[in-house]
C-alpha positions in Angstrom: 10.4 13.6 28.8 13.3 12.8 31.2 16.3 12.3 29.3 17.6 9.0 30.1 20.3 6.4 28.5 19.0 3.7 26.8 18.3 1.6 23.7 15.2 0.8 21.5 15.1 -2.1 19.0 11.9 -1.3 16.4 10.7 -4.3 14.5 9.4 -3.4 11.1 8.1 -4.8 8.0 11.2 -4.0 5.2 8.8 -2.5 2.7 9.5 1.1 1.7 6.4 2.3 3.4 6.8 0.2 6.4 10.4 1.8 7.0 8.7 5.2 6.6 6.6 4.5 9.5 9.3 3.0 11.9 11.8 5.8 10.8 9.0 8.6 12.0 8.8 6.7 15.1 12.6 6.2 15.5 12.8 10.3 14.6 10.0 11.2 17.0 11.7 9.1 20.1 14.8 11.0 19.2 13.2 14.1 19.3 11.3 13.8 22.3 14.9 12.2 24.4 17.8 12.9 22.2 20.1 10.2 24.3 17.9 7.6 23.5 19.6 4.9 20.8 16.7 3.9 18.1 18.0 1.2 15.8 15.5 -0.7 13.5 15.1 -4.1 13.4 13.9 -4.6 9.2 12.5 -7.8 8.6 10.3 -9.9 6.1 7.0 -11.1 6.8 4.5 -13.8 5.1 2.7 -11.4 4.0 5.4 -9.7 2.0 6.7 -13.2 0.6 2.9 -14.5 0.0 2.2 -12.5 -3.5 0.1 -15.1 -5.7 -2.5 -15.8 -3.3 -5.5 -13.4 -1.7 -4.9 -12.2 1.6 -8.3 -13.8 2.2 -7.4 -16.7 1.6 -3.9 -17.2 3.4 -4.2 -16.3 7.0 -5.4 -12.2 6.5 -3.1 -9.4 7.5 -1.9 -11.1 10.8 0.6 -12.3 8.2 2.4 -8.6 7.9 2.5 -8.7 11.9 3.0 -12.4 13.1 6.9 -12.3 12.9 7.7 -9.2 14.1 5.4 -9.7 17.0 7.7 -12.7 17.3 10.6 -10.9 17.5 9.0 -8.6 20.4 8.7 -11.9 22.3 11.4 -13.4 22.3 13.3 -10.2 23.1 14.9 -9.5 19.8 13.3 -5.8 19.5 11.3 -4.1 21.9 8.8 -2.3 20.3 6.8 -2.9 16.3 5.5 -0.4 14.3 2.4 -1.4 12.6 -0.2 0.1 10.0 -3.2 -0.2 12.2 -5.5 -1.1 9.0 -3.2 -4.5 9.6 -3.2 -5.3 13.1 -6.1 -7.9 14.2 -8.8 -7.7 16.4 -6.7 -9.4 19.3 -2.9 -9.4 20.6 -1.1 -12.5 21.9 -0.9 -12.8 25.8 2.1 -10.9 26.4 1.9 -8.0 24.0 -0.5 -4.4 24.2 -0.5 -1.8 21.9 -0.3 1.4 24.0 0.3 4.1 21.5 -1.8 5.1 18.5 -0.4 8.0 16.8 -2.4 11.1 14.9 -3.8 9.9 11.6 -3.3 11.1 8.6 -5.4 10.7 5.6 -8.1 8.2 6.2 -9.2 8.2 2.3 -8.7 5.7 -0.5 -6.6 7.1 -3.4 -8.0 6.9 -7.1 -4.6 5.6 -9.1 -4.6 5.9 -13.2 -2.5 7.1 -15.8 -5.7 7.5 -18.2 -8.6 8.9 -16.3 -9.4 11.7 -13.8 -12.1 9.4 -11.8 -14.3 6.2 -10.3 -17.3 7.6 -12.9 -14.6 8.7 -15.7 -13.9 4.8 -16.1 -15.1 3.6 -19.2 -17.8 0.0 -18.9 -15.5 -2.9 -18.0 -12.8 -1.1 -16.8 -10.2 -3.0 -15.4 -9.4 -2.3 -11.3 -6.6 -3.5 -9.1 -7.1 -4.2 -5.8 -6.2 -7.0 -3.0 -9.4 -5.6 -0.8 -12.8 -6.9 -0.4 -13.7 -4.1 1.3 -12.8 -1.4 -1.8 -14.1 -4.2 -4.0 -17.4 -4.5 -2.4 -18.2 -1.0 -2.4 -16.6 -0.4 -6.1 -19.0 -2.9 -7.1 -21.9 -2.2 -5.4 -21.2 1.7 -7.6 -19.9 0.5 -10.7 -21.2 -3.6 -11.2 -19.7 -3.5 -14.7 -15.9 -3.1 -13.3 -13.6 -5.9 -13.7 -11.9 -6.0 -10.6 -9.1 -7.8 -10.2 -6.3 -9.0 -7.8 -3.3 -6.4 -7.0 -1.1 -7.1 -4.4 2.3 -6.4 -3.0 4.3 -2.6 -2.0 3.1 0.4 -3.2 5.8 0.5 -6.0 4.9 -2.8 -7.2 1.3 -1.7 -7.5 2.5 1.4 -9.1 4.5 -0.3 -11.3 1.6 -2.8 -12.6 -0.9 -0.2 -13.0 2.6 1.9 -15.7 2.8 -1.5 -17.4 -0.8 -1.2 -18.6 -2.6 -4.6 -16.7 -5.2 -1.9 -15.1 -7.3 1.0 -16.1 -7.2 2.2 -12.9 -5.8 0.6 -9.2 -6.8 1.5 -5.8 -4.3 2.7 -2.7 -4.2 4.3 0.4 -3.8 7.9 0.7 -1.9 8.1 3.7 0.7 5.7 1.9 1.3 7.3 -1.4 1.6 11.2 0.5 4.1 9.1 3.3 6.5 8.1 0.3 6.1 12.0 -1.6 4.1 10.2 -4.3 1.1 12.2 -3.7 0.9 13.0 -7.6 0.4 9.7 -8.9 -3.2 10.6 -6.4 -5.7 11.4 -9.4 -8.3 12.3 -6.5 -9.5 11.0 -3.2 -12.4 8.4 -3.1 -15.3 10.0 -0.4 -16.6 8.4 2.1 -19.6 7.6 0.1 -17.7 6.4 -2.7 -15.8 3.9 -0.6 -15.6 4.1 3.4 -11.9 3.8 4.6 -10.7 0.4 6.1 -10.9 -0.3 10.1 -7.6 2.3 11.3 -6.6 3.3 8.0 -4.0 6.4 8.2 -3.5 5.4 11.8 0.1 4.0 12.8 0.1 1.9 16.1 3.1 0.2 18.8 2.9 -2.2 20.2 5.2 -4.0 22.8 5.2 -6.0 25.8 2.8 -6.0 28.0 5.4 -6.1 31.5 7.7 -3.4 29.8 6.4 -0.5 32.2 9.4 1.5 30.9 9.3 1.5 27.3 5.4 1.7 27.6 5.7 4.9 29.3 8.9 5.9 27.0 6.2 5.8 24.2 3.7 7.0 26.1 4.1 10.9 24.6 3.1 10.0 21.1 -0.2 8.8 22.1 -2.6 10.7 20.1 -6.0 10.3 22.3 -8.3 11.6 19.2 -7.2 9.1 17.0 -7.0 6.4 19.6 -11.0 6.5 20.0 -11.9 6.8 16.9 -9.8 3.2 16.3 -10.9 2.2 18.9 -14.9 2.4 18.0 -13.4 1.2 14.5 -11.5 -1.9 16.1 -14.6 -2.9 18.0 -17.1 -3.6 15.0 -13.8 -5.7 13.9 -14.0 -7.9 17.2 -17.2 -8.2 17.1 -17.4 -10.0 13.7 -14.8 -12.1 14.7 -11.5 -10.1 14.4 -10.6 -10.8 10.8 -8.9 -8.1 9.0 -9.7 -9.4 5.8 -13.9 -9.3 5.6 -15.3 -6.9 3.1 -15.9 -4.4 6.1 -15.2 -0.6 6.2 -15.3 1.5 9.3 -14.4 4.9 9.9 -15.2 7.2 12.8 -14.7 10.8 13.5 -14.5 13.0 16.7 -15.8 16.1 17.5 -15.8 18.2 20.6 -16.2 14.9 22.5 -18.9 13.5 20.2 -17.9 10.8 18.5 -19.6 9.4 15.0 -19.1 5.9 13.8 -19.9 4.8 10.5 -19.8 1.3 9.1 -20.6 -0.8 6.4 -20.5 -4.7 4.8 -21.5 -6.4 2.1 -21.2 -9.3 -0.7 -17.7 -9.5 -2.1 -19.8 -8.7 -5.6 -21.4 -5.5 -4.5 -25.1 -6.3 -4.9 -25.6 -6.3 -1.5 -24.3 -3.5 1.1 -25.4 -2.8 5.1 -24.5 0.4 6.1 -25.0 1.7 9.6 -24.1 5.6 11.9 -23.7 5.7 15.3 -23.1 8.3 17.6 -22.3 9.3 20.8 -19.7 10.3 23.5 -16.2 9.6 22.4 -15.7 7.8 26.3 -18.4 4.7 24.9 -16.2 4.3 21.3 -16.3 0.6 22.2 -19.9 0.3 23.0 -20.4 2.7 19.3 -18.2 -0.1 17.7 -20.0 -3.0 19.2 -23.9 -1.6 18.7 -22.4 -0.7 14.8 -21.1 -4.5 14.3 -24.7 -5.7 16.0 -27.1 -3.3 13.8 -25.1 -5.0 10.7 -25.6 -8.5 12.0 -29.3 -8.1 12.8 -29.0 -6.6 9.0 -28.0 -9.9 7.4 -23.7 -9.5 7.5 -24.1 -12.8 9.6 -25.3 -14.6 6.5 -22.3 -12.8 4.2 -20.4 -14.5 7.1 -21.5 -17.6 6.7 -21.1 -17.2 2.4 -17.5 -16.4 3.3 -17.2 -19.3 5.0 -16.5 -17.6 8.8 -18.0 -18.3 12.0 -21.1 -15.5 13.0 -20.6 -14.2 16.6 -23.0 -15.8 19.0 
């Protein structure tokens, strides 16, 4: 990259794990230009302030991006780093997210101080989680769990789960290992167990759409692997409506330009869960996406739509 004098402004979430993420983006930009002055702009969102209440239930997880897409804008920073597990289906007019960087650990993390496993949990078990998605596919496993609502940062989770209100509690992977807690990781849910969430591992930027320079300023941290695998992710998303809060899992992987999509949704209380595999070339990952999101529709997910309460794609 052409070194060059200027200043970037990163809008991020001011949770430990969010600052992770904009401070490997602020260290990458530096490393790539070494003029360039990367100052991050920590802020709180909804989300983070909203603890009592189901993400479901207030708004979904727009609410960790809303304000600091608000500060892109109205020029107060000029790019946001997101968790792309978080970022809707759709951007407001005026914003694009041109930069996916390489993911890192897709999985779900298995958190207890008591037992090695999902099938080492005794009947009745008590499990924290603020997902419908892990919920739905716990239950649909294990229907005698007692699942019940965790949410806030990572330590806060951690903390709960030390005080002795679960058995066992739920997390990303890619979060714990990003903070050095890998150890509190008792093993790695598989993809049968529980399929990871839309972009999960996956950290995204997004900024304005008519800022050619800083667009092309990021454009060396694009990772074009992970980007089409989201992508293909993303697009079963869109398709049922954009809402990052449905019990729906989606996780694709790519391989010597071949590019397999799996998917699945289901009833909040696991007795009922679609599954569906596509594949093809990585260059149709949104038409994977969309034919996954269709095949689970013509399954019945538009009727776990309307249980939900949600509008079912025409």
């Amino acid at each position: 990259m052409t070194a060059i004098t200027q200043s970037l402004r990163i809008a991020t979430r001011e949770s430990r794990l969010a600052l992770w993420q904009a401070e490997h983006v602020q260290a990458c930009l530096r490393e790539l230009n070494p003029q360039l002055e990367v100052t991050l702009v920590p802020m709180t969102t909804k989300g983070d302030q909203m603890l009592d209440s189901p993400l479901s239930k207030i708004g979904g997880k727009g609410l960790f991006v809303k304000e600091l897409e608000l500060a892109l804008l109205e020029g107060r920073a000029d790019i946001a780093v997101h968790s792309m597990k978080d970022v809707p289906a759709h951007f407001p007019d005026g914003l694009h997210l041109p930069v996916i960087l390489e993911r890192a650990d897709p999985l779900d993390a298995f958190v207890s101080n008591h037992f090695s496993g999902l099938d080492a949990l005794p009947e009745g078990a008590r499990v924290g989680t603020a997902s419908l998605r892990r919920q739905t596919q716990l239950l649909h496993l294990r229907p005698d769990l007692r699942i019940e609502p965790l949410r806030g940062n990572v330590q806060t989770r951690l903390r709960r789960l030390d005080e002795g209100r679960f058995d066992a509690i739920i997390l990303a992977c890619a979060g714990l290992q990003r903070l050095a807690l890998d150890e509190r990781i008792r093993c790695a849910l598989s993809t049968e167990q529980s399929l990871p969430a839309i972009g999960q591992g996956a950290i995204g930027i997004e900024c304005r759409s008519d800022d050619a320079e800083t667009t092309t300023l990021l454009a060396a941290l694009h990772h074009g692997e992970t980007a089409t695998c989201v992508a293909a992710e993303r697009a079963v998303n869109a398709r049922m409506g954009g809402n990052c809060t449905l019990p729906l899992a989606g996780y694709a992987t790519l391989q010597d330009g071949h590019l397999t999509l799996t998917a699945r949704m289901g009833d909040p209380d696991g007795k009922r869960l679609l599954a569906t595999r596509q594949e093809g070339p990585g260059c149709d990952a949104v038409s994977l996406g969309l034919r996954a999101a269709d095949d689970l529709l013509a399954q019945g997910a538009d009727q776990i739509l309307q249980n939900l309460g949600l509008p079912v794609p025409g």
